[in-house]
C-alpha positions as CSV (number, residue, x, y, z in Angstrom):
1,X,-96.7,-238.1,19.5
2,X,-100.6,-236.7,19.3
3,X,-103.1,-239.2,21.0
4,X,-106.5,-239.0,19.5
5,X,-109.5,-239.5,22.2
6,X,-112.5,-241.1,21.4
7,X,-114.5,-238.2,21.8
8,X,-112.7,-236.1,18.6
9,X,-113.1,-239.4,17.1
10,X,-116.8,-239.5,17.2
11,X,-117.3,-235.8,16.7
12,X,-115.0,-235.7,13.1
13,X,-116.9,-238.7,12.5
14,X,-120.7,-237.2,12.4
15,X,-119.1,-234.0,11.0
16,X,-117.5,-236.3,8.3
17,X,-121.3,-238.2,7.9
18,X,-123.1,-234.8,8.0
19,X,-120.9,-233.2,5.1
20,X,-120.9,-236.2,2.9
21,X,-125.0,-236.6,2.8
22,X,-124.8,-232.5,1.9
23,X,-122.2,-232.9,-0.6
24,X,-123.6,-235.9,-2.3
25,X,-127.3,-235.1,-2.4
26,X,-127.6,-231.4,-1.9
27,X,-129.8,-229.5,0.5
28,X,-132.6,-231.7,-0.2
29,X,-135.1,-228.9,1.3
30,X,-137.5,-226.7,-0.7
31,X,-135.9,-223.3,-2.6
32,X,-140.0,-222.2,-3.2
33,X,-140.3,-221.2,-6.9
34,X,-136.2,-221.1,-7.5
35,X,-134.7,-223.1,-10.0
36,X,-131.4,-224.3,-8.6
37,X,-128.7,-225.6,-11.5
38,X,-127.1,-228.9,-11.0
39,X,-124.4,-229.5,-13.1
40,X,-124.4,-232.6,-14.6
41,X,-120.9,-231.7,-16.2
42,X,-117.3,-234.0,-15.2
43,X,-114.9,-231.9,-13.2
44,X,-112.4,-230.4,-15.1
45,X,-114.4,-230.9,-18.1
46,X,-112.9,-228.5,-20.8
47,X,-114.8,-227.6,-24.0
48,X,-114.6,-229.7,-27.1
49,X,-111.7,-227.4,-28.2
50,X,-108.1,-227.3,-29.5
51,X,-105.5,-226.0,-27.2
52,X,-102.2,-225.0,-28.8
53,X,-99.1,-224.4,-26.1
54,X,-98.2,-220.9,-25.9
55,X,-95.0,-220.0,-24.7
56,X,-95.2,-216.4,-25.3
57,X,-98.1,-215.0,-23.6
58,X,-97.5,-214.0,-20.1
59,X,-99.5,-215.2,-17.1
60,X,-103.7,-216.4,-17.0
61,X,-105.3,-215.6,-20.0
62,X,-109.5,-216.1,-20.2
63,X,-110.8,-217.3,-23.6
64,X,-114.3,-216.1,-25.1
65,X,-115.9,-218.9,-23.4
66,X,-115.0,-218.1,-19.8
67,X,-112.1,-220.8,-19.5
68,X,-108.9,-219.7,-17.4
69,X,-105.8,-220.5,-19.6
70,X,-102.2,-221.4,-19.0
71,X,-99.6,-221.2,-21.5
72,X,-103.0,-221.5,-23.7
73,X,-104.2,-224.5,-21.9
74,X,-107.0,-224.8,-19.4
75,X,-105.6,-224.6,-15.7
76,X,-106.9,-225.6,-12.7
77,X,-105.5,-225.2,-9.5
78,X,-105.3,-224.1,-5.5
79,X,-103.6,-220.9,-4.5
80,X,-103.3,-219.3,-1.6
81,X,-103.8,-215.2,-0.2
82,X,-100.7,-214.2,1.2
83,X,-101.6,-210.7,2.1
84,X,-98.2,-209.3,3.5
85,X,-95.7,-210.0,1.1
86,X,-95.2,-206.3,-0.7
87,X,-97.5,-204.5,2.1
88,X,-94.8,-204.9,4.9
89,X,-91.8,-204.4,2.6
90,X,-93.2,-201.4,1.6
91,X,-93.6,-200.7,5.7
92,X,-90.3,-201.0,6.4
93,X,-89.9,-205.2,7.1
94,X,-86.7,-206.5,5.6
95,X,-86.6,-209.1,2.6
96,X,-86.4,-212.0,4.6
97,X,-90.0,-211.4,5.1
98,X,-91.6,-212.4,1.3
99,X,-88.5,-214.6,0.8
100,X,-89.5,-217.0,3.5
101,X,-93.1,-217.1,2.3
102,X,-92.1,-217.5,-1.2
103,X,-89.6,-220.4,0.5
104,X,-92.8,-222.0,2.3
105,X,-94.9,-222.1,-1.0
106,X,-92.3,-223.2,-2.9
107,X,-92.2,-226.1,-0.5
108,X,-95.9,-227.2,-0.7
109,X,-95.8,-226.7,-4.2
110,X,-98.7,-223.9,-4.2
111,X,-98.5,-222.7,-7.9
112,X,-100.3,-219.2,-7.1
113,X,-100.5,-216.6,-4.8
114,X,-103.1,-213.3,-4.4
115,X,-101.8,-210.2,-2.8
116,X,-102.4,-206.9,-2.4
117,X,-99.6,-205.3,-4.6
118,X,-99.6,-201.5,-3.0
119,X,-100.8,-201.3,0.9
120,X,-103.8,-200.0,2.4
121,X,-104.5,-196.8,3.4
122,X,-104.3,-193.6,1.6
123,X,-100.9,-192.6,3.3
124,X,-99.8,-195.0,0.6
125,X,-100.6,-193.3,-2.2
126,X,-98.6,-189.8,-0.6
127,X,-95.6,-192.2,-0.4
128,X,-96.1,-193.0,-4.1
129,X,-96.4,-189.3,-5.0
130,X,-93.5,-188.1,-3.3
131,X,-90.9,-191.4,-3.8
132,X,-92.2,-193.9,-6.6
133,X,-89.2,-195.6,-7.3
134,X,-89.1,-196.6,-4.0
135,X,-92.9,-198.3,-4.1
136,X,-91.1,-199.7,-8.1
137,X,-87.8,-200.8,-6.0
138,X,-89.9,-202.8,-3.3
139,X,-92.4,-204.1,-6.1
140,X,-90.0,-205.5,-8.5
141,X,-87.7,-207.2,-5.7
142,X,-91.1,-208.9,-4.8
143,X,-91.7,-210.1,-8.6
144,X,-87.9,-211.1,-8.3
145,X,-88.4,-213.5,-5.6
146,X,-91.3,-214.9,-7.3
147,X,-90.1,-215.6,-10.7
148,X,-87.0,-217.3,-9.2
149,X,-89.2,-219.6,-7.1
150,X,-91.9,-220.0,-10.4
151,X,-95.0,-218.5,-8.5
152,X,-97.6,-216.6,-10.2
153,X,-99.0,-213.8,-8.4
154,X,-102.8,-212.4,-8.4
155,X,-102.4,-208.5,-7.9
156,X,-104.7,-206.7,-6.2
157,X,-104.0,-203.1,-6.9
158,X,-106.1,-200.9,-5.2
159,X,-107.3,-203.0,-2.1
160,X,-109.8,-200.4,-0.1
161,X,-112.3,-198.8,-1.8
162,X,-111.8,-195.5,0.1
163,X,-108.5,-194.9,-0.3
164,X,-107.7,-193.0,-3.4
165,X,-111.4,-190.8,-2.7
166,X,-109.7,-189.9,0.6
167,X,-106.4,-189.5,-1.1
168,X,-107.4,-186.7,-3.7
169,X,-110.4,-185.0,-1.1
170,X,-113.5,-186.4,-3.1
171,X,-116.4,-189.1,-1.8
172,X,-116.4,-192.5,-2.3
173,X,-119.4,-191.6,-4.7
174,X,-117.0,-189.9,-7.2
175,X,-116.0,-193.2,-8.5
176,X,-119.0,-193.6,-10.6
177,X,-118.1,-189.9,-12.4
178,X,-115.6,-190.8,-15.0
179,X,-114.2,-186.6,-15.0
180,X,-113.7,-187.1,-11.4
181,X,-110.1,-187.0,-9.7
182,X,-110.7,-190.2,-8.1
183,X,-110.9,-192.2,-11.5
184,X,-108.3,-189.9,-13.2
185,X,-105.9,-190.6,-10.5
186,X,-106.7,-194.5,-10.4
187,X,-106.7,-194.7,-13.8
188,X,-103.3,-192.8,-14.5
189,X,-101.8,-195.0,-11.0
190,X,-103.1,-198.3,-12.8
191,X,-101.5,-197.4,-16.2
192,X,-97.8,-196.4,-14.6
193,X,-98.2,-199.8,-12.6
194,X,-99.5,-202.1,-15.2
195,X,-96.8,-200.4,-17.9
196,X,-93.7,-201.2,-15.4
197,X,-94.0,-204.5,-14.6
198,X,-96.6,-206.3,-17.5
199,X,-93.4,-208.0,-18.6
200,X,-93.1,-210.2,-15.5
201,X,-93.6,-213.6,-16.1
202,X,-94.5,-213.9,-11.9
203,X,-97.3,-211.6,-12.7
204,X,-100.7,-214.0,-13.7
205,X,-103.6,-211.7,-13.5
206,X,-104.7,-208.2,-12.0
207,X,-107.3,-207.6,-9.9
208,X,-109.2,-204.3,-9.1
209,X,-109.3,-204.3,-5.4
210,X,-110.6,-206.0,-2.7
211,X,-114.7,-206.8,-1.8
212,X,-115.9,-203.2,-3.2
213,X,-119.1,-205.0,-4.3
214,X,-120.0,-205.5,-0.4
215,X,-119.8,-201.6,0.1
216,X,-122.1,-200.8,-3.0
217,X,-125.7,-199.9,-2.5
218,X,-125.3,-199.9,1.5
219,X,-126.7,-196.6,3.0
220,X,-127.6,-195.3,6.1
221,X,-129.8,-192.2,6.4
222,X,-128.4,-191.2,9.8
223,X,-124.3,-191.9,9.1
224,X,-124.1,-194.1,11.7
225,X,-122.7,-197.0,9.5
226,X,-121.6,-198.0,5.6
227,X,-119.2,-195.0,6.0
228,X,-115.3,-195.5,4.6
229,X,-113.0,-197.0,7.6
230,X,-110.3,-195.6,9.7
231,X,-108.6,-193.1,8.8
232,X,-111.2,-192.6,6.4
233,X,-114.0,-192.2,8.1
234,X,-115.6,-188.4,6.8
235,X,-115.9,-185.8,9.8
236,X,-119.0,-184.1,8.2
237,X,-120.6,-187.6,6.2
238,X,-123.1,-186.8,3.9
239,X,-124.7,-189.3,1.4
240,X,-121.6,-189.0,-1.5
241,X,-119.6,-191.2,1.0
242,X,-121.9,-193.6,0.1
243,X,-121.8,-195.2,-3.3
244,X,-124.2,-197.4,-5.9
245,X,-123.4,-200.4,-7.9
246,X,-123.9,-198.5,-11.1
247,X,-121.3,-196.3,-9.8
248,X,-119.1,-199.0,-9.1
249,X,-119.9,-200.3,-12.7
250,X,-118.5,-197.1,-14.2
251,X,-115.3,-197.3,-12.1
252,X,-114.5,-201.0,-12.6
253,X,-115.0,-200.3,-16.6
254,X,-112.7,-196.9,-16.3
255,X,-109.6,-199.3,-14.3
256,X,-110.5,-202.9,-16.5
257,X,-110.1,-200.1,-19.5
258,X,-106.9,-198.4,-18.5
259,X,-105.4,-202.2,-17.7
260,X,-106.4,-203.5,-21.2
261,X,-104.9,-199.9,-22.7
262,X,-101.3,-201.7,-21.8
263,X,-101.6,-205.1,-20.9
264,X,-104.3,-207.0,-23.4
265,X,-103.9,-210.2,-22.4
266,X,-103.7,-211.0,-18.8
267,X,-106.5,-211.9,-16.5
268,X,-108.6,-209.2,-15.2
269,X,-110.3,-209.8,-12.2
270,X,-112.9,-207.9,-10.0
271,X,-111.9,-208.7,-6.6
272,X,-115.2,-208.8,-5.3
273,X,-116.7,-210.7,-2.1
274,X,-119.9,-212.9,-2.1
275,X,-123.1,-211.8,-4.1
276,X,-125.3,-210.3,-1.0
277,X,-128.7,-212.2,-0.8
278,X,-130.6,-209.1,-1.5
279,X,-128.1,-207.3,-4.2
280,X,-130.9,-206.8,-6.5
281,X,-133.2,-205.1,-4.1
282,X,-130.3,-203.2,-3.0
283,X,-129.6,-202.0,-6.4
284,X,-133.3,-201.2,-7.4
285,X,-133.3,-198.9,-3.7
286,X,-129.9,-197.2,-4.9
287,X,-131.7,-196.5,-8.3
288,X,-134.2,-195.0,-6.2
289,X,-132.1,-192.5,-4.7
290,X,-133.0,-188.8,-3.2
291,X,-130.3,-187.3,-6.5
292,X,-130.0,-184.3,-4.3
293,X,-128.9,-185.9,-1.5
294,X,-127.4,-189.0,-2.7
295,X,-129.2,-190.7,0.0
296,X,-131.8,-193.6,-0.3
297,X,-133.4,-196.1,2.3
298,X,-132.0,-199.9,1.8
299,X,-133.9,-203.1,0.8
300,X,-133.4,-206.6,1.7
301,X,-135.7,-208.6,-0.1
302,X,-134.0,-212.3,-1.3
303,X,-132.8,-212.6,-4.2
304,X,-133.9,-215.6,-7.4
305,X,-131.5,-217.4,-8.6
306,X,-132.0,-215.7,-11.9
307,X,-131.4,-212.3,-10.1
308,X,-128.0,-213.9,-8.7
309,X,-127.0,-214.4,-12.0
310,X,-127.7,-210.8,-12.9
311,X,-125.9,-209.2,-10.2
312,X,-123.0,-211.4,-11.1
313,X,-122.4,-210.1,-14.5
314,X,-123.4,-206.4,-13.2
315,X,-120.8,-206.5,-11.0
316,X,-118.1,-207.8,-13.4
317,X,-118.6,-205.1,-16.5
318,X,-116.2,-205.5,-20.0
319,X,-113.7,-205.2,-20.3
320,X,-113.3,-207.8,-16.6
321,X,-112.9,-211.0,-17.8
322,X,-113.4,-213.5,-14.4
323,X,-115.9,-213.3,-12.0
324,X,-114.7,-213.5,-8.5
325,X,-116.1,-214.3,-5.3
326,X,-115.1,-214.9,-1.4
327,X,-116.8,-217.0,1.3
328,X,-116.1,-217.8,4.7
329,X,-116.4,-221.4,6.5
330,X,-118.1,-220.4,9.5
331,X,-120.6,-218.9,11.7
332,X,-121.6,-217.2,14.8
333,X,-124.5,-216.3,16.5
334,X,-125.6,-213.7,19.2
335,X,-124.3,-215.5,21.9
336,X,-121.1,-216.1,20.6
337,X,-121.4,-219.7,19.3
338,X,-119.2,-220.6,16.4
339,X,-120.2,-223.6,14.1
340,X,-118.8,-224.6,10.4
341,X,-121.5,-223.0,7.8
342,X,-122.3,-226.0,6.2
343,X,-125.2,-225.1,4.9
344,X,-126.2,-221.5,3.1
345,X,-129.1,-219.8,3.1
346,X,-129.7,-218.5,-0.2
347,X,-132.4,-217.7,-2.3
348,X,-135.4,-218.4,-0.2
349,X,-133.7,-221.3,1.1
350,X,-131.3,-223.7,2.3
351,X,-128.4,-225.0,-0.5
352,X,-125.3,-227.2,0.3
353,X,-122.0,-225.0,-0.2
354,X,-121.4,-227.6,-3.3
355,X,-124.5,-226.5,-5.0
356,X,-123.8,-222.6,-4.4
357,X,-120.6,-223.2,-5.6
358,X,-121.7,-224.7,-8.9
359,X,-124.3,-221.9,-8.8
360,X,-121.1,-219.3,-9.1
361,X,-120.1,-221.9,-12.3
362,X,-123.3,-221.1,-13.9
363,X,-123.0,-217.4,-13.5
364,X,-119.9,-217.6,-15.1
365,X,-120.6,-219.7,-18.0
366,X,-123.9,-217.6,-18.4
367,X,-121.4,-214.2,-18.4
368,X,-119.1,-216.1,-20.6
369,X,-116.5,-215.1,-17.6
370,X,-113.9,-216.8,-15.7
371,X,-114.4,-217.6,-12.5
372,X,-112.1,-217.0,-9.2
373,X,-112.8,-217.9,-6.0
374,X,-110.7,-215.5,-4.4
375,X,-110.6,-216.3,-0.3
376,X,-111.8,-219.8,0.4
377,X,-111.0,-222.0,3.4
378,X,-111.2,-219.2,6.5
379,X,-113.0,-221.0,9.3
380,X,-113.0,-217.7,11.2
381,X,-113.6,-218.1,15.4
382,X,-113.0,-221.9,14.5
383,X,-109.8,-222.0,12.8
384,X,-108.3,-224.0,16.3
385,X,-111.3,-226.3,16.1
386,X,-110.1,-230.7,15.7
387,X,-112.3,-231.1,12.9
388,X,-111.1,-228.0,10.7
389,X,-108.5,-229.6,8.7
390,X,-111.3,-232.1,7.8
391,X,-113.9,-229.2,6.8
392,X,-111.2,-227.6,4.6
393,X,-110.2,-230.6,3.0
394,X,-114.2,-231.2,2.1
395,X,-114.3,-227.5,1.2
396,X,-111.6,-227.9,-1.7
397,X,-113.6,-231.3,-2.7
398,X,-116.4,-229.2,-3.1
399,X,-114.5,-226.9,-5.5
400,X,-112.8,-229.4,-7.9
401,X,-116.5,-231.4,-8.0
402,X,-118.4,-227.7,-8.6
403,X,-115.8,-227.0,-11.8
404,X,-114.4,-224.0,-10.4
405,X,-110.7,-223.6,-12.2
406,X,-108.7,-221.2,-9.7
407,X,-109.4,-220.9,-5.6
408,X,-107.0,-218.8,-2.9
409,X,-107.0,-220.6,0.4
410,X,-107.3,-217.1,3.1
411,X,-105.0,-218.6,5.8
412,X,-102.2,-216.7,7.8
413,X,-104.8,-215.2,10.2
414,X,-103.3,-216.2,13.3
415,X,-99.9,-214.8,12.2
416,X,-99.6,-211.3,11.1
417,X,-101.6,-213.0,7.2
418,X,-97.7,-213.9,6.9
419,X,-97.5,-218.0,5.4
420,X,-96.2,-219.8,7.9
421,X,-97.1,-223.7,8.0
422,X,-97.4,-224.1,11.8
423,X,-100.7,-225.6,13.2
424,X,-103.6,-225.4,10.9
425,X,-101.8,-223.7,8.0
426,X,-99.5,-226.3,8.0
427,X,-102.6,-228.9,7.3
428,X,-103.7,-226.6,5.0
429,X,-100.9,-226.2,2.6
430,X,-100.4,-229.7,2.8
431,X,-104.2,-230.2,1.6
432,X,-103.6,-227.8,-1.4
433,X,-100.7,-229.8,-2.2
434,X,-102.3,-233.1,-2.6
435,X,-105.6,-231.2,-4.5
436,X,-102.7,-229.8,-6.7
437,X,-101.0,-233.2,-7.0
438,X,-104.5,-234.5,-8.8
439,X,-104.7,-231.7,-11.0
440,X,-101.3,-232.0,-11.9
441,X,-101.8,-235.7,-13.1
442,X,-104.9,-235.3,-14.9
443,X,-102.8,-232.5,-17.1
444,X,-104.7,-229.6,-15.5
445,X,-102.0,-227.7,-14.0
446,X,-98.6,-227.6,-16.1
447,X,-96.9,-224.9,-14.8
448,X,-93.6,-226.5,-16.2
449,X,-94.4,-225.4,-19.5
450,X,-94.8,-221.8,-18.5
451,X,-92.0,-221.6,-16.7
452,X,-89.9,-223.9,-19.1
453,X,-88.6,-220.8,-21.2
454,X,-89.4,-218.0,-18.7
């Protein structure tokens, strides 16, 4: 039996006050000369359009408007990252491993799941070189276990940004040069992956990679920072291990490309984090660059809202069809003290996390895009906090009130990113069930169908 003092009673209780005033009414503070959208729409409004079933079409489909589809109906529901299910196979953990995750979000329900579907580091990619059935024979026992438990999967297939570069001994840099080995290689890799396993029903969209968005148009002069991770890192650094977001344009459009070259239906999305507050300025300064070096000196002015929308759509080129995004729940300052990030500062401002949200809904609808919000729900140093369930549970409110269709919860930190439902991801899947539960009611999430003659 849990006994609940009086204290934790009155602290979720002015958390509980505190997030209902922001949620209903906004930031209610000045955004200068920025005009911030509010969206006037229902949730889970759907255009005034005819929806046919479609049984034949495999996995999340986006229509020219920017609405996610199901079996050719709009779809609407709460996944979860579950980062570990091919990544350890593939490092030598036995099956029991992904089968008792699949088991876990069977059990809750959870429709979805986004993982990285390779590993990563660039050792990977040797493996795959010298033994590619084996990376085939641990991938298709993973799709296996996830068509017999009807859970679509969200594949990221080339999660690090510096891997392949590393891999075939160019620069990060190299992925904005279309003749270089790093695109041929990703491109041919993508094509062999895509061609093998399109005809899985457990497959419902591809994504590029992880967060490269957050690594564009960072540069530092004297290679202290902004250089590729671990094993890496460059010995001799030189501004080529840096790379722009036009760059990063030409390599998203070479991989959406060779995806839509085999599979033409599915869901491509970019993978990327959260639109930096300055990603305009940052691009203009990359523009800017010393050519010779490849170098160029960063700046960090704020963006509008109207350059937000911009850098959305720059960063999710044709032939990507859904916008994607990731945000973390908390905060911490210099002195190490955590709080929930109720509030944003973006665009000059202060903005409720319901309003940014819907601000990503606009983007999307302006880009005629879908829209993913790829890692939701990580309270970071606050994870063990009493009032966490509560935040999350406001968190997915805020997401089914903004519009947003699709959202991965990023839980599993505190266990290997293996789905467990101890503790807090416990509460957590059981939140996403109930959000589901709605969505499956209103006739936004029939997964039956799909699955019916799969």
């Amino acid at each position: 039996m849990h006994f609940i003092n009086r204290k934790s009673i009155a602290k979720s209780l002015i958390i509980f006050i505190v997030v209902f005033i922001f949620s209903s009414y906004g930031c209610g503070l000045s955004l200068h000369k920025n005009t911030i959208t509010e969206s006037t729409e229902e949730p889970m409004s759907t255009p005034d359009k005819v929806y046919t079933t479609d049984l034949n079409t495999l996995g999340l489909t986006v229509d020219e408007e920017g609405t996610i589809l199901l079996a050719g109906k709009p779809f609407y529901g709460f996944g979860v990252n579950s980062f570990t299910m091919l990544i350890r196979f593939i490092e030598g953990a036995d099956e029991t491993m992904y089968k008792d995750q699949f088991e876990i979000l069977k059990k809750y329900n959870i429709p979805f799941a986004r993982i990285n579907f390779g590993v990563y580091w660039p050792d990977y990619y040797q493996k795959y070189d010298e033994n590619p059935e084996f990376i085939y024979e641990c991938m298709e026992k993973v799709l296996k276990c996830a068509e017999e438990a009807n859970i679509g999967l969200v594949c990221s297939l080339l999660w690090y940004d510096g891997a392949i570069p590393h891999h075939v001994g160019e620069k990060r840099s190299d992925m904005g040069n279309v003749n270089s080995k790093t695109v041929k290689y990703a491109t041919d890799y993508i094509k062999d992956i895509v061609m093998r396993f399109k005809d899985s029903p457990a497959i419902w969209a591809w994504e590029i990679g992880n967060e490269y968005n957050l690594g564009a148009d960072l540069c530092d002069e004297t290679f202290a920072s902004r250089l590729p991770n671990g094993p890496c890192t460059p010995v001799k650094p030189s501004g080529f291990d840096f790379y722009t977001s036009e760059e990063l344009s030409v390599f998203y459009t070479a991989i959406g490309n060779a995806i839509r070259s085999v599979d033409p239906h599915r869901m491509i999305s970019s993978g990327n984090g959260d639109m930096r507050n300055s990603s305009k300025a940052l691009m203009n300064a990359a523009n800017n660059m010393n050519k010779e070096t490849h170098l160029w000196t960063e700046s960090w002015d704020v963006d509008t809202v109207a350059d937000f929308y911009e850098m959305c759509a720059h960063f999710t080129p044709d032939p990507i069809d859904t916008l994607s995004f990731h945000l973390q729940h908390a905060k911490q300052d210099s002195n190490g003290k955590a709080s929930f990030e109720i509030m944003l500062k973006r665009f000059n401002g202060n903005m409720s996390s319901l309003n940014y949200f819907k601000e990503y809904v606009q983007a999307a609808k302006k880009a005629k895009k879908g829209l993913y919000f790829g890692e939701m729900g990580d309270m970071l140093w606050m994870e063990s906090h009493n009032s966490a369930p509560e935040i999350f549970d406001n968190i997915t409110d805020w997401i089914m009130n903004s519009g947003i269709q699709i959202a991965s919860s990023w839980q599993f930190m505190n266990n290997d990113l293996k789905a467990t439902d101890e503790g807090i991801d416990g509460k957590k899947l059981t939140i996403l069930q109930n959000k589901n539960k709605i969505y499956t009611e209103r006739g936004f999430a029939d997964t039956i169908t799909y699955w019916s003659n799969k």
